[in-house]
N, C-alpha and C positions, 0 to 999 in steps of 0.2 A: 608423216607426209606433210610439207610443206605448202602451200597454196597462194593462189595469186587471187588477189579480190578486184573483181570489175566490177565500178558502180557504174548504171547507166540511169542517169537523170531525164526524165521525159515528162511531158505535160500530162495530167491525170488520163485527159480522153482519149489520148496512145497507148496505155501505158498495158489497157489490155491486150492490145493487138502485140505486143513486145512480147509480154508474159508467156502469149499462145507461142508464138514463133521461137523463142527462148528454149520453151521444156522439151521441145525436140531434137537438143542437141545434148551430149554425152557432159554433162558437165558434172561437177562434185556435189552440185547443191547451188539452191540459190534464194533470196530472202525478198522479200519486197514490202519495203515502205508505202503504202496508200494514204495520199492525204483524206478521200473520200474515207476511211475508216476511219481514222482521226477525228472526223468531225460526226461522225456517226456515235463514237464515245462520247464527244463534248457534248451529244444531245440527252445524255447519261436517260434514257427511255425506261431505265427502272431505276428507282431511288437510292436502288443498295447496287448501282451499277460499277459505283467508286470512290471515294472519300475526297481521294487528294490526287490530282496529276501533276506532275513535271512541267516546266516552261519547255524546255527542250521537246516537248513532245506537241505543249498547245502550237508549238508554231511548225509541228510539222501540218498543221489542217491549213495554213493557205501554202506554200511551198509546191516545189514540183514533186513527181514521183519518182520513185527510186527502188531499179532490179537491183541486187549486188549478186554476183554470179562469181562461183567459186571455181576455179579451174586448179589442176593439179600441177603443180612444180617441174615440168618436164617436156622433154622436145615434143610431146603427144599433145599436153597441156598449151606449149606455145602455140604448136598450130591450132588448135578450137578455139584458142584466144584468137588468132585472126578471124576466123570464121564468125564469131559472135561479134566482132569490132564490125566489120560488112554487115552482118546482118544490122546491129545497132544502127549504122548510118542512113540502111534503106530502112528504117522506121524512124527517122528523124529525130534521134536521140537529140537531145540538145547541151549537154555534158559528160562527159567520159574521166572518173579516176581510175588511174590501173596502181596497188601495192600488193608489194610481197606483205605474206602472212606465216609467220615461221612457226612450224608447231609448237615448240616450246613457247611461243609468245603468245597459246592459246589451247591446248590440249592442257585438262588442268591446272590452269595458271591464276583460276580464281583462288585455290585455294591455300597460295602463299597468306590469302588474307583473313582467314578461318582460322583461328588460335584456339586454345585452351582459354577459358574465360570462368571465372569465380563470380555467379549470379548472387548467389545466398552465402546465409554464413555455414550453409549443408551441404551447397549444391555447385557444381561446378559442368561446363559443360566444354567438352573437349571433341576434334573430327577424330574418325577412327585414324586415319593415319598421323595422327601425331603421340610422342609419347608423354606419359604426365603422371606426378607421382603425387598422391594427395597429401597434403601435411599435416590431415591427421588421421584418426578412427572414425570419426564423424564423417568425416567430408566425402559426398558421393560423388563419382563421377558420371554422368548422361555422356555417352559416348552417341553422337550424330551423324549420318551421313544426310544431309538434307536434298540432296536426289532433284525431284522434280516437285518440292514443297514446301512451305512456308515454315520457317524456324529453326535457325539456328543457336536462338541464347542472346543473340548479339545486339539486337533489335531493343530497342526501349519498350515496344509493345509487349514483348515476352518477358524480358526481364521484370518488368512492373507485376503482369502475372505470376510470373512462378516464385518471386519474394511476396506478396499476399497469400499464394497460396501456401507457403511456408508457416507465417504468421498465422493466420485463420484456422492451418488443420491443428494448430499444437491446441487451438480452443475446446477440440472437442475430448470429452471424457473416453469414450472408445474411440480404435481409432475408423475416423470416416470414410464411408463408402463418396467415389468420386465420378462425376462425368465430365469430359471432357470434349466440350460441343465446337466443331471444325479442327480437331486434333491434329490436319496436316502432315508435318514432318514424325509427330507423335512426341515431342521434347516434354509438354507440360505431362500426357497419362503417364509416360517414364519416369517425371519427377515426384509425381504424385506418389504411385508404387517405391519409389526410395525413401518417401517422406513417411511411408507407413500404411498407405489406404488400405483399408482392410479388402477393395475392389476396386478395379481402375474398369471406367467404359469410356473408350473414345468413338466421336460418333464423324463422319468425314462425307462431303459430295463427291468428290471429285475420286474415281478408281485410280489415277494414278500416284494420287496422295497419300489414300490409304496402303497400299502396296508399300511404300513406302514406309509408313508408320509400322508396319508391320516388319518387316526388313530390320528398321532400328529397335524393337522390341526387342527382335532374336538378341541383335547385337549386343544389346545390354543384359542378357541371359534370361527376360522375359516374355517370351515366348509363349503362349499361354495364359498367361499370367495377367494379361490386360488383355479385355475383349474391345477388339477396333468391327463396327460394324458402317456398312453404306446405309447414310440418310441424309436428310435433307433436315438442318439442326435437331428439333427432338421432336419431329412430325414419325408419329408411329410408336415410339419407345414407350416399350412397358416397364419403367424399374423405379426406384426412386435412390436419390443420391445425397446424401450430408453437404455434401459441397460442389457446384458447378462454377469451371471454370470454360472462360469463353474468351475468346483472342480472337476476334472479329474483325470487324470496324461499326463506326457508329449505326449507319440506319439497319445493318442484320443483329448490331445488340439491341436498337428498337423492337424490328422484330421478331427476334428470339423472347424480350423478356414479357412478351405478353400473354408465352404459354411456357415460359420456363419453371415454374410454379410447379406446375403438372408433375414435375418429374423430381419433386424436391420433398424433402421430410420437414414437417415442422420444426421454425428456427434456423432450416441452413442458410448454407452461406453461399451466396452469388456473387462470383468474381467476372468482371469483365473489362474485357482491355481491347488495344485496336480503335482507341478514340481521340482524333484529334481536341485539344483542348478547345478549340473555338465551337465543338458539336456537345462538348460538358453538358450544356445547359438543355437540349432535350431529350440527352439521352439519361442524365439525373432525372428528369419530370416521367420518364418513361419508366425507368425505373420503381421511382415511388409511388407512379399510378398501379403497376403491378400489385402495388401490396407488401414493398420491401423498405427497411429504412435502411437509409445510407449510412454505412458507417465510417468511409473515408472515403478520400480519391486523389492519390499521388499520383505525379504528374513527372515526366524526366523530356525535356525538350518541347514539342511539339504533342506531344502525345497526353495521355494521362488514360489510368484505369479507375473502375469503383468497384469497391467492396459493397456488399451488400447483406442485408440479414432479412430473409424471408418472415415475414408477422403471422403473415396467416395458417390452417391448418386442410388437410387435407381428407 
């Protein structure tokens, strides 16, 4: 189905009176930019509210507001298009875009850019729908559909993790039971379970993520095999793990590692990543105020993760 996109530009204090008058006509769908929520994130009201924002996004908070309103491809479609263009004008729009929007130039077309991708010297991660032949016995493949969640492989914050966690689990004599605290799309507990864990536990907030994670579990024929449960990082979890790996961002790996301890066997290993390089430096102190020494922290762009090695005993 093809579609025509109407932006309607209008000053903030209009923009709900638009909104209301808007949803009651038959349209495909329609999205809306508020600068008021924009500046309501830049108040970031909780610490762990966001790491990093976009310029393209800080200057939507003085900017005007913006409906975009999807109508469908067809003489049905053109007349609500008039009908919404009047309505727009009796609410005082103050700019009007109208473009075609061709299915093909949006129905799946993110994922021309989702490849097959070689993280580790084990591990490779590839979408379900492309094909990929490993080059050798060794090399696993993490098949992904990343859905409505965070991780695809591609990301510096992931990659950083799941090449430590490669490195670190060959450390242990048996092989390590693992947790995997905001597991998302579930890329790193699936990496884990290939790398050997003797237990994989992914732990997730968001139900739409974990659904997710679970979905790519089956995919990768483990189904079962990794327990994904709902929580809030490891508030509740009764288990304890050889190695936790964490792909956050800075101030939730602040506050993860002050009780990540709890769920850990003496000596493991604390991975975490999701850390811009400029936030290193508290969330290192954070770190070693837990109780942990650092044992590295590679870094690829903008980002960087740390290794860690739990001292204490439980």
């Amino acid at each position: 189905m093809d579609l025509t996109l109407i932006k309607l530009y209008i000053e903030e204090d209009r923009l709900d009176m638009l909104l209301a008058a808007l949803e009651d006509y038959p349209h495909a769908g329609l999205s809306v930019e508020d600068p008021r929520d924009v500046r309501d994130l830049m108040d970031k009201k909780n610490s762990y509210d966001w790491d990093y924002i976009d310029t393209e996004i800080e200057n939507m908070a003085n900017g005007p507001g913006c409906i975009t309103v999807y109508v469908e491809d067809s003489p049905e479609g053109m007349d609500l298009m008039e009908d919404i263009l009047y309505e727009a004008s009796a609410q005082g729009v103050d700019r009007v875009e109208v473009s075609a929007l061709k299915e093909d130039d949006w129905k799946d077309n993110w994922k021309q850019y989702f490849k097959p991708l070689r993280i580790t010297e084990r591990l490779t991660v590839k979408p379900s729908w492309e094909t990929y032949e490993p080059a050798s016995p060794e090399e696993k493949i993490i098949e992904i559909d990343p859905g409505q969640a965070f991780g695809t492989g591609g990301h510096a914050t992931t990659t950083l993790c799941m090449r430590l966690m490669e490195k670190y689990m060959d450390t242990f004599t048996d092989k390590p039971s693992v947790l995997d605290v905001g597991c998302g799309s579930g890329i790193l507990s699936i990496a884990a379970a290939f790398l050997g864990a003797s237990s994989v536990t992914g732990v997730e907030l968001d139900p739409a993520a974990l659904e997710v994670a679970r979905e790519n579990a089956a995919l990768n024929g483990l189904d079962g095999k990794i327990d994904l449960v709902h929580g809030d990082l490891t508030e509740g979890l009764d288990l304890k793990a050889d190695l936790v790996a964490a792909n956050l961002m800075a101030d939730l790996v602040i506050r993860l590692s002050e009780h990540v301890s709890g769920c850990m066997n003496p000596g493991g290993i604390y991975i975490s990543s999701g850390i811009l390089t400029e936030k290193r430096p508290q969330v290192a102190a954070a770190v070693e105020a837990a109780g942990f020494e650092i044992l590295e922290s590679p870094e690829e762009g903008e980002w960087c993760a740390i290794a860690a090695r739990w001292k204490g005993e439980n």
